[in-house]
PDB file of N, CA, C, O and CB in Angstrom:
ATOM      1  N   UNK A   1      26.427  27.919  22.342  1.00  0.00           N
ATOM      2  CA  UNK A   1      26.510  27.966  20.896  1.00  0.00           C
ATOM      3  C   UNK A   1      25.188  27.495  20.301  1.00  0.00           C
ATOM      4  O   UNK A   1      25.153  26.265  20.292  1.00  0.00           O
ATOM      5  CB  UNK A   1      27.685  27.105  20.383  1.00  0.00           C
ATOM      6  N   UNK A   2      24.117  28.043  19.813  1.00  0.00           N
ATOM      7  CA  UNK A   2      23.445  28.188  18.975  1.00  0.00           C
ATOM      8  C   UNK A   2      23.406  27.267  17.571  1.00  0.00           C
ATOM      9  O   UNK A   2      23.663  27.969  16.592  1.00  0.00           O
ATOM     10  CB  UNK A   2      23.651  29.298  18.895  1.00  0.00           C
ATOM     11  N   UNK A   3      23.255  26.452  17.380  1.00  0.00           N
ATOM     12  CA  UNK A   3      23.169  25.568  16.051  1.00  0.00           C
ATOM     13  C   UNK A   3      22.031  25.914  15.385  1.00  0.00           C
ATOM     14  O   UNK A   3      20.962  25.757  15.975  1.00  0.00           O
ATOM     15  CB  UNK A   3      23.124  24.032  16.260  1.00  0.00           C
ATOM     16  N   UNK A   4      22.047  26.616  13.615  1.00  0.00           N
ATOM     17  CA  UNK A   4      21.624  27.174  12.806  1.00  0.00           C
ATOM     18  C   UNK A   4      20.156  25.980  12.510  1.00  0.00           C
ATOM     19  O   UNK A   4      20.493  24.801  12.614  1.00  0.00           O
ATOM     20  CB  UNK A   4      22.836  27.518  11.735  1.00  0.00           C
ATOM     21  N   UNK A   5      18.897  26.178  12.225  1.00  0.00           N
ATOM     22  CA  UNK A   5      17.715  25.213  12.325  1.00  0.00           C
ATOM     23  C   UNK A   5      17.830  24.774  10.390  1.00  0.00           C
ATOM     24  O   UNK A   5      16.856  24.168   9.944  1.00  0.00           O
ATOM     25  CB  UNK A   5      15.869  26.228  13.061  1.00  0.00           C
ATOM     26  N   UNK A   6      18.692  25.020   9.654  1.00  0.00           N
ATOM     27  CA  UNK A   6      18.862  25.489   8.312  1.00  0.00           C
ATOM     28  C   UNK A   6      19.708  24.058   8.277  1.00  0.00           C
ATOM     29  O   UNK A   6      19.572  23.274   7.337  1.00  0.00           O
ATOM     30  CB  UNK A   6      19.630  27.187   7.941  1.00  0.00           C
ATOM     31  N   UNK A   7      20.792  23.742   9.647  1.00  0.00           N
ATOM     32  CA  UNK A   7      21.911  22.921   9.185  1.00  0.00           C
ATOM     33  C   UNK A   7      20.996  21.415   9.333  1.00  0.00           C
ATOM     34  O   UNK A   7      21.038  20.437   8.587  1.00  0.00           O
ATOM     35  CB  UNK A   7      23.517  23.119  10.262  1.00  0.00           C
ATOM     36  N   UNK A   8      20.326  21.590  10.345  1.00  0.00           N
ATOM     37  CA  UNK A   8      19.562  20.436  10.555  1.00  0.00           C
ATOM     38  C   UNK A   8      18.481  20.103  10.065  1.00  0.00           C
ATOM     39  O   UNK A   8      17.752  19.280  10.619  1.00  0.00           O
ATOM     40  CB  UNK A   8      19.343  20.311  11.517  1.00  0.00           C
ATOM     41  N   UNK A   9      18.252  20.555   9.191  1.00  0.00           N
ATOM     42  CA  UNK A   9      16.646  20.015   8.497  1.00  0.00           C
ATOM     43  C   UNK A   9      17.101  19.033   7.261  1.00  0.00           C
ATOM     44  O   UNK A   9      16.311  18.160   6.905  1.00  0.00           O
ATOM     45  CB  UNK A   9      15.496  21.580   7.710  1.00  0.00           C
ATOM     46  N   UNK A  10      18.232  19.156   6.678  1.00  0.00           N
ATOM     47  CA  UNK A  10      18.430  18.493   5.245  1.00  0.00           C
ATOM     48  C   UNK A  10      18.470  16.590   6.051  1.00  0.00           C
ATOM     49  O   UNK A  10      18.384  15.542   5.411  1.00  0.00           O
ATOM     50  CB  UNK A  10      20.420  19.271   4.199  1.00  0.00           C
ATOM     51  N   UNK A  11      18.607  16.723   7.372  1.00  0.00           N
ATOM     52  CA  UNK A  11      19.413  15.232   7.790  1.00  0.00           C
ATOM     53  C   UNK A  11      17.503  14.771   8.163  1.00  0.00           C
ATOM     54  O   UNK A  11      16.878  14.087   7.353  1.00  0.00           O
ATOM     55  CB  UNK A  11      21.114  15.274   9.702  1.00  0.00           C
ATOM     56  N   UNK A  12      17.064  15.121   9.045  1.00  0.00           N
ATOM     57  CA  UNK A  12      15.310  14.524   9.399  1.00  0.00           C
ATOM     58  C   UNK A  12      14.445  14.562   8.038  1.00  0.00           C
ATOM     59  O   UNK A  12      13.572  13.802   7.619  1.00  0.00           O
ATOM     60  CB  UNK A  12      14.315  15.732  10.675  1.00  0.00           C
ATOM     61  N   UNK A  13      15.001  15.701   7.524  1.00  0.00           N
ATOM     62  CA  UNK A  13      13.946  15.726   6.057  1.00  0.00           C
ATOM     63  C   UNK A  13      14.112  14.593   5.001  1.00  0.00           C
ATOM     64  O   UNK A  13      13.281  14.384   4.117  1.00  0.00           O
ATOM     65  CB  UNK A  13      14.240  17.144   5.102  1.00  0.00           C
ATOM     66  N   UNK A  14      15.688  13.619   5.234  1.00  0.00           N
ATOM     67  CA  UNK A  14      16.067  12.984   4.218  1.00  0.00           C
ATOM     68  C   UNK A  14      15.711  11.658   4.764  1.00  0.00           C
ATOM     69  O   UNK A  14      15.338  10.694   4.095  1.00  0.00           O
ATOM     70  CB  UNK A  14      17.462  13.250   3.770  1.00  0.00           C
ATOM     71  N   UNK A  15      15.875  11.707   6.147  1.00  0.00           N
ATOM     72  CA  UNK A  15      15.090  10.530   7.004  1.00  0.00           C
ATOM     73  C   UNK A  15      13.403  10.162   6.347  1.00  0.00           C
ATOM     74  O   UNK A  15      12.750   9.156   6.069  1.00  0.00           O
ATOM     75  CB  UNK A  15      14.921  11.204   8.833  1.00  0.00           C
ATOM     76  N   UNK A  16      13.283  11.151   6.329  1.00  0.00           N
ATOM     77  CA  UNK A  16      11.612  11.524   6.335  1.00  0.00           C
ATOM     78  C   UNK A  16      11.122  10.633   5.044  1.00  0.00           C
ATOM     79  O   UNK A  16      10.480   9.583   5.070  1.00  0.00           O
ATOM     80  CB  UNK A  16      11.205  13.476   6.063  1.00  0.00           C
ATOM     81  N   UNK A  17      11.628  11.383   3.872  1.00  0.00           N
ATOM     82  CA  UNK A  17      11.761  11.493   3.011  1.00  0.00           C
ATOM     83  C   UNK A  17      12.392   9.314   2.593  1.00  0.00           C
ATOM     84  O   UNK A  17      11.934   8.669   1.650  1.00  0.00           O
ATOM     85  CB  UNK A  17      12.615  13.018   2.957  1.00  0.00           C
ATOM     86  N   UNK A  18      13.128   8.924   3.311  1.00  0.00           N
ATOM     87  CA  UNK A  18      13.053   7.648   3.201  1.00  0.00           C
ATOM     88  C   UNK A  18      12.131   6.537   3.746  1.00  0.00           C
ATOM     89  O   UNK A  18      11.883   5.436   3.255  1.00  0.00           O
ATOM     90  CB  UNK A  18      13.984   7.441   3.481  1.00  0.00           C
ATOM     91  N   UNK A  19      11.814   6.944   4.562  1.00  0.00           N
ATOM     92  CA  UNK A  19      10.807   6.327   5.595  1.00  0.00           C
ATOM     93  C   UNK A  19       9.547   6.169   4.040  1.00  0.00           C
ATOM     94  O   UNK A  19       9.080   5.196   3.448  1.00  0.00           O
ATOM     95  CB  UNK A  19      10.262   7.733   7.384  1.00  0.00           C
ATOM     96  N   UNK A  20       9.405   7.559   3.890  1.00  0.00           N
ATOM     97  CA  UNK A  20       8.083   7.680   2.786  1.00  0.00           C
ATOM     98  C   UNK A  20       8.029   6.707   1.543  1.00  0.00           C
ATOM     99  O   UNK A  20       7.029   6.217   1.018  1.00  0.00           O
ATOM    100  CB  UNK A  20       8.074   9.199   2.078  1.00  0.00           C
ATOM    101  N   UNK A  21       9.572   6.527   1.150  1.00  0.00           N
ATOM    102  CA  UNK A  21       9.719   5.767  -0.140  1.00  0.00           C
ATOM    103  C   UNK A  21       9.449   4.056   0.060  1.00  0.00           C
ATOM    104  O   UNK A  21       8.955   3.280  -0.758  1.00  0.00           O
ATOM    105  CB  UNK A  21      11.323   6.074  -0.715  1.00  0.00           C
ATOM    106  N   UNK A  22      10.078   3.706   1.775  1.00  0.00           N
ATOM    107  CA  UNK A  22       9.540   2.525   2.101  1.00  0.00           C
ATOM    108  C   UNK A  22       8.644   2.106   2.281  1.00  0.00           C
ATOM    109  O   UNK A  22       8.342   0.932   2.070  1.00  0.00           O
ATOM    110  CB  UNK A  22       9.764   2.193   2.675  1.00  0.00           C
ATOM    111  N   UNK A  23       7.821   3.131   2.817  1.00  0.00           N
ATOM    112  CA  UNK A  23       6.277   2.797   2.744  1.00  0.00           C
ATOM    113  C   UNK A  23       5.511   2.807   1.517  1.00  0.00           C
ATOM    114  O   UNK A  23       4.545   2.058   1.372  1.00  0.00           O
ATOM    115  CB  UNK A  23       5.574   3.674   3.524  1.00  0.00           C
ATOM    116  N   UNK A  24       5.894   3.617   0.627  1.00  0.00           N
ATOM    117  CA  UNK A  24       5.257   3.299  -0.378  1.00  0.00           C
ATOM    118  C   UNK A  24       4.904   2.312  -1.330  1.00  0.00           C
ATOM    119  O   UNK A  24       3.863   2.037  -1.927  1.00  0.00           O
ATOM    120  CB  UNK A  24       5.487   3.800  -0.735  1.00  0.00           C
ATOM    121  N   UNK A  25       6.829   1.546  -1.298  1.00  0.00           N
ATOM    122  CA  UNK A  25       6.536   0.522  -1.613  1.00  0.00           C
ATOM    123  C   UNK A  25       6.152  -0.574  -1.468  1.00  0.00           C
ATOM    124  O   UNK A  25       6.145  -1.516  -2.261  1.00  0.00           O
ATOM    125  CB  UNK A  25       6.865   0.439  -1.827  1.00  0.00           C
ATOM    126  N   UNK A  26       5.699  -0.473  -0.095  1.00  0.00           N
ATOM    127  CA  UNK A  26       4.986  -1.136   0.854  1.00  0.00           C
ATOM    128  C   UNK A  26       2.972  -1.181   0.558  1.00  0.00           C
ATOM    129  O   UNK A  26       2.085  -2.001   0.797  1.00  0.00           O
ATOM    130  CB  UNK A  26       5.530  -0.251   2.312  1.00  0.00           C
ATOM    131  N   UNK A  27       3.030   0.007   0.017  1.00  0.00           N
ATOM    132  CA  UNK A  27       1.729   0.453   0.107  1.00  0.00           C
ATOM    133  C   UNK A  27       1.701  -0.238  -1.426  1.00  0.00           C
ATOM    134  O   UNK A  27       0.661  -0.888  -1.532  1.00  0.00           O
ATOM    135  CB  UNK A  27       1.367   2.243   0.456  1.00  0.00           C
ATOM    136  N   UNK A  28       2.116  -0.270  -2.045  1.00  0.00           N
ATOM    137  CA  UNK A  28       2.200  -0.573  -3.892  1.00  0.00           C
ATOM    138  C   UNK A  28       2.193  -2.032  -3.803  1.00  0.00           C
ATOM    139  O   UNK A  28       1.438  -2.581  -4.606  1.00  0.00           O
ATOM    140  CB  UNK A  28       3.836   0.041  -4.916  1.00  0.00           C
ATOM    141  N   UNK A  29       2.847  -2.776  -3.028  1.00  0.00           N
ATOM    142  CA  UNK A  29       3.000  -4.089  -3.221  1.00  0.00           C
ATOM    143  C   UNK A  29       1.119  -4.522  -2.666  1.00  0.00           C
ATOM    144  O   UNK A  29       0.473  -5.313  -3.353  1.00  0.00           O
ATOM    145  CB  UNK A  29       4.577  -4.763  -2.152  1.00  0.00           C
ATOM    146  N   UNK A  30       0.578  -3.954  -1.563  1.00  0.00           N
ATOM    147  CA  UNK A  30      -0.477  -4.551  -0.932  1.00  0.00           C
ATOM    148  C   UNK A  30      -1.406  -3.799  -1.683  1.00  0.00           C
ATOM    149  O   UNK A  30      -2.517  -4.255  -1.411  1.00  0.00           O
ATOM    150  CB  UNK A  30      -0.559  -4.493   0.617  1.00  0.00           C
ATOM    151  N   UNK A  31      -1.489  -3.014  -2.368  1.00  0.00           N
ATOM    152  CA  UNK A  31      -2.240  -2.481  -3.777  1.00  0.00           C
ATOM    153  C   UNK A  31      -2.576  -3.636  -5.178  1.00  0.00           C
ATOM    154  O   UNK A  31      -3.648  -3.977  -5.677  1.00  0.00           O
ATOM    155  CB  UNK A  31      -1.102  -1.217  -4.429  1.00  0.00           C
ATOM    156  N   UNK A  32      -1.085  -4.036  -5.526  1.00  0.00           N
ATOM    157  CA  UNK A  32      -1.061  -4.840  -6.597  1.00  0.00           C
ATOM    158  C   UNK A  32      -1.833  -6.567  -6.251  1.00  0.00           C
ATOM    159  O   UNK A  32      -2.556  -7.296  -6.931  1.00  0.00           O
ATOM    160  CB  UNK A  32       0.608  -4.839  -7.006  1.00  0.00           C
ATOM    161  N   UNK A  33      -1.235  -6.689  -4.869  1.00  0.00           N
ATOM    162  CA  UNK A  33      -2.472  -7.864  -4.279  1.00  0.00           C
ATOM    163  C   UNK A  33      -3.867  -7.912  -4.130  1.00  0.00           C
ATOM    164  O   UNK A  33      -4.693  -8.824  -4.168  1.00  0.00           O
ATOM    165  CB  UNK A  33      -2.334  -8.134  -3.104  1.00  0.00           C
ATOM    166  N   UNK A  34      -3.918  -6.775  -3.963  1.00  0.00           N
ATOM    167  CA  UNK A  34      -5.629  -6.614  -3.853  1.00  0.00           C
ATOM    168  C   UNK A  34      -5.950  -6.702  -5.306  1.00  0.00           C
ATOM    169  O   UNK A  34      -6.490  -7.706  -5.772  1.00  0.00           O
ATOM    170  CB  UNK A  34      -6.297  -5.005  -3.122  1.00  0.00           C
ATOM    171  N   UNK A  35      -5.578  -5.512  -6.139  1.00  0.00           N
ATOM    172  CA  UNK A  35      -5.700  -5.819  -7.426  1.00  0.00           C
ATOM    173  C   UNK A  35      -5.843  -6.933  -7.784  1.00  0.00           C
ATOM    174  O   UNK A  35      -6.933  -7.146  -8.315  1.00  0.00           O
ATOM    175  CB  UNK A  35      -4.920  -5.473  -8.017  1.00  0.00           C
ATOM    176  N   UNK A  36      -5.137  -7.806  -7.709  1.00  0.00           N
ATOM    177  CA  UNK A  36      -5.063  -9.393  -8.492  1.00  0.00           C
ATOM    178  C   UNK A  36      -5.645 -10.187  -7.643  1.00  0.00           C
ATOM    179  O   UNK A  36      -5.426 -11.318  -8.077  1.00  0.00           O
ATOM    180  CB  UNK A  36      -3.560 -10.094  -8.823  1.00  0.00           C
ATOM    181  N   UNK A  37      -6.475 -10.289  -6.349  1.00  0.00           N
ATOM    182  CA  UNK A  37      -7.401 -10.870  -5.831  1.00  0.00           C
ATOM    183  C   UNK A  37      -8.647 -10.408  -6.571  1.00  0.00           C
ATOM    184  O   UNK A  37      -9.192 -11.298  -7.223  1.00  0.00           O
ATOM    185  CB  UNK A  37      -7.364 -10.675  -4.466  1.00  0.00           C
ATOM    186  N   UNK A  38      -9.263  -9.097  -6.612  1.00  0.00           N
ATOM    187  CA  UNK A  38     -10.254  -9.107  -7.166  1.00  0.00           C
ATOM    188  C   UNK A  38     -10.376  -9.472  -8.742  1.00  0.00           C
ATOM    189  O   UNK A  38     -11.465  -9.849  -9.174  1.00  0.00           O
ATOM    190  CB  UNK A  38     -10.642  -8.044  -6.838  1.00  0.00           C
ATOM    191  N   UNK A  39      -9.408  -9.374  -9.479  1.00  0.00           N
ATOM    192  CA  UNK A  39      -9.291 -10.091 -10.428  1.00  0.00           C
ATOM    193  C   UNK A  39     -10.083 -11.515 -10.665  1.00  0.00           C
ATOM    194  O   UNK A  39     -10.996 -11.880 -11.406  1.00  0.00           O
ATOM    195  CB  UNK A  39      -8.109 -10.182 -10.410  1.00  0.00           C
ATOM    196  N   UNK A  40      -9.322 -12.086  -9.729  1.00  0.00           N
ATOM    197  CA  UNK A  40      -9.475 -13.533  -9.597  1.00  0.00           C
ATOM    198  C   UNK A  40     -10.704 -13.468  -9.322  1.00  0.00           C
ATOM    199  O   UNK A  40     -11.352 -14.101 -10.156  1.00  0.00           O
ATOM    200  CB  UNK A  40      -8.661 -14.320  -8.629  1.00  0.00           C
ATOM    201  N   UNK A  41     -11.310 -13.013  -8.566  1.00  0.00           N
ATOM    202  CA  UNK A  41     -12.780 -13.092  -7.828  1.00  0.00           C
ATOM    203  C   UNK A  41     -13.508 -12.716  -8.949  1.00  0.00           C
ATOM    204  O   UNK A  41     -14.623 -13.224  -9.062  1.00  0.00           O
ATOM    205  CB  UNK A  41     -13.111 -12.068  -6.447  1.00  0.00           C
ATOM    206  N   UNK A  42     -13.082 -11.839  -9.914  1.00  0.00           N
ATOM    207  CA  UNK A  42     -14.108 -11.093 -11.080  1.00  0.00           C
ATOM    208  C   UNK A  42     -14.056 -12.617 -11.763  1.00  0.00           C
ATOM    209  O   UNK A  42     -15.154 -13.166 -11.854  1.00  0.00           O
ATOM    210  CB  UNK A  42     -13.386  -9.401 -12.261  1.00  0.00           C
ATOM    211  N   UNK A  43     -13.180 -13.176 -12.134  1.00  0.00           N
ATOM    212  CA  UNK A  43     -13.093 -14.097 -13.657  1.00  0.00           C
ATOM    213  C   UNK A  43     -13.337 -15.651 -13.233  1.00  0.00           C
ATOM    214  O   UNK A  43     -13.003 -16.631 -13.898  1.00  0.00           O
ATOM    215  CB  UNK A  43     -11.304 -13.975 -14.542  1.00  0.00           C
ATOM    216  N   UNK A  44     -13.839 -15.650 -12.273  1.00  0.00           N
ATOM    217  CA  UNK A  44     -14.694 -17.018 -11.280  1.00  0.00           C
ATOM    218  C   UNK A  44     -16.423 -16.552 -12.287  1.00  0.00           C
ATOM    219  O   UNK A  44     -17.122 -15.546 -12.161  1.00  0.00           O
ATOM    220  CB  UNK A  44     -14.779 -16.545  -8.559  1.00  0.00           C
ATOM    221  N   UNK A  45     -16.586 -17.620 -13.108  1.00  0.00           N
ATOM    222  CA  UNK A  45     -17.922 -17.539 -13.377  1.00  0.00           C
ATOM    223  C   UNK A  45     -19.172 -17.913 -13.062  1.00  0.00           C
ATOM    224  O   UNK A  45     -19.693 -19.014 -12.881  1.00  0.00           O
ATOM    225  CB  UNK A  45     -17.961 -17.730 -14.049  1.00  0.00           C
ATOM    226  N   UNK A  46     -19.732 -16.336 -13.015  1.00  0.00           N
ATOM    227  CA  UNK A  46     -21.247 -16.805 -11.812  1.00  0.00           C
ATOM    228  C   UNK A  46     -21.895 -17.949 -11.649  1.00  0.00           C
ATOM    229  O   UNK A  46     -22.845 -17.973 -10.866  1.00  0.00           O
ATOM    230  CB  UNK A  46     -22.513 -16.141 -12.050  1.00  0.00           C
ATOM    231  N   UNK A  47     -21.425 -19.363 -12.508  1.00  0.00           N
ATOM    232  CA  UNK A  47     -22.578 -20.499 -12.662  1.00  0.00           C
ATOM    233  C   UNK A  47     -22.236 -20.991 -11.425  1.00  0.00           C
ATOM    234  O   UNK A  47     -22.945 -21.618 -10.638  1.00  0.00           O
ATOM    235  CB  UNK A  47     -22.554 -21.678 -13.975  1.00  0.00           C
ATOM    236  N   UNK A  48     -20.995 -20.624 -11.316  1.00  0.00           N
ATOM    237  CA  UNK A  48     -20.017 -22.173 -10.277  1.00  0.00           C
ATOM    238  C   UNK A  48     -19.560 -21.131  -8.892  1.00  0.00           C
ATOM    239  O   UNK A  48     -18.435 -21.068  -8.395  1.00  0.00           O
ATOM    240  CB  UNK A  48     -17.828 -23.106 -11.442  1.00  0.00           C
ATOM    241  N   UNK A  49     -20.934 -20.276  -8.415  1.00  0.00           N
ATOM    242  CA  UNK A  49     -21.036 -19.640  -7.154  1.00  0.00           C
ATOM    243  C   UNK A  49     -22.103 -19.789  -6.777  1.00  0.00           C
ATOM    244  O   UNK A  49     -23.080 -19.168  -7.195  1.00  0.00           O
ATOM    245  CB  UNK A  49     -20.765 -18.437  -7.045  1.00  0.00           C
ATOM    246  N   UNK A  50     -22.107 -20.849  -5.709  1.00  0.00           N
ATOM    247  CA  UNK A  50     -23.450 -21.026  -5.465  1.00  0.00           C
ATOM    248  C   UNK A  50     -24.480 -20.077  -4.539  1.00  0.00           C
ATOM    249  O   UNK A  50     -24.217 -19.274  -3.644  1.00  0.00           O
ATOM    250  CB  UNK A  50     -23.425 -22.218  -4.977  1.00  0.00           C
ATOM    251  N   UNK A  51     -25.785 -20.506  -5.131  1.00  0.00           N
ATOM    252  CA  UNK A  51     -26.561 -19.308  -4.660  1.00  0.00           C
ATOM    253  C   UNK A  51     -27.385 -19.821  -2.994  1.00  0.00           C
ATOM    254  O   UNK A  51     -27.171 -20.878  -2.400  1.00  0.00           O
ATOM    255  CB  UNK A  51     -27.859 -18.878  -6.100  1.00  0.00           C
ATOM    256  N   UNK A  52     -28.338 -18.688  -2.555  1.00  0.00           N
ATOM    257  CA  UNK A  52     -28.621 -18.928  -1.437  1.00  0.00           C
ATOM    258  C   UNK A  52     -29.158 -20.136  -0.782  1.00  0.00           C
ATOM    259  O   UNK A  52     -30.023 -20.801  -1.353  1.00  0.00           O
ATOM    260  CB  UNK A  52     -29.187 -18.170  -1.280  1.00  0.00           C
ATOM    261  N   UNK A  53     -28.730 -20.443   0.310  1.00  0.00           N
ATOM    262  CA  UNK A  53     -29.332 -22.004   0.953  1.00  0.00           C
ATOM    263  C   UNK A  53     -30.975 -21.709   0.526  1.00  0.00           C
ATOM    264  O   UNK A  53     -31.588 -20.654   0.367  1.00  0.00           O
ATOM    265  CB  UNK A  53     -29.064 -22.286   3.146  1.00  0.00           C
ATOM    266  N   UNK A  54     -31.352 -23.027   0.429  1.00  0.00           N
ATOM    267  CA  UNK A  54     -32.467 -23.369   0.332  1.00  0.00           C
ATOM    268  C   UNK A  54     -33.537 -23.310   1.545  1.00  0.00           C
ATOM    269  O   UNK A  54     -33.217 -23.935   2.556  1.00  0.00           O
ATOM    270  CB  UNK A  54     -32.283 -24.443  -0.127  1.00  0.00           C
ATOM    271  N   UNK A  55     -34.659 -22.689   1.550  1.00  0.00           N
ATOM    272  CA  UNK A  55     -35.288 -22.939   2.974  1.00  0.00           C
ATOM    273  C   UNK A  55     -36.369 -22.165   3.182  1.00  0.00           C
ATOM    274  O   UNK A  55     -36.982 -22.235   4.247  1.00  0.00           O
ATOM    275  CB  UNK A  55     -34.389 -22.680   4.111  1.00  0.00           C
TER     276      UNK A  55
END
C-alpha cells in the first residue's frame, strides 16, 4: 500500500514550521541583548574611557 506524499507533508511541514517560530524567538531575544549592550556601551561617556597606556 502506497501512502499518498500529499498526506504527509502537512505533519513535517508543521513540525518545521514550529521548530522556526522557536528559533526565532530565540534569535529576537539574543538580538534585543545585543541591542541594549551596545546601547550601554554608546551612552558610557568618552571622558571616563581611558585612553592608551602610556609609554
Amino acid at each position: 500500500m502506497r501512502i499518498a506524499p500529499a498526506r504527509l507533508a502537512p505533519g513535517p511541514a508543521g513540525l518545521l514550521a514550529a521548530t522556526a517560530a522557536v528559533a526565532g524567538q530565540r534569535e529576537d531575544t539574543r538580538a534585543n541583548d545585543a541591542v541594549r549592550v551596545v546601547r550601554q556601551i554608546q551612552s558610557i561617556p568618552e571622558s571616563s574611557i581611558p585612553g592608551p597606556p602610556a609609554g
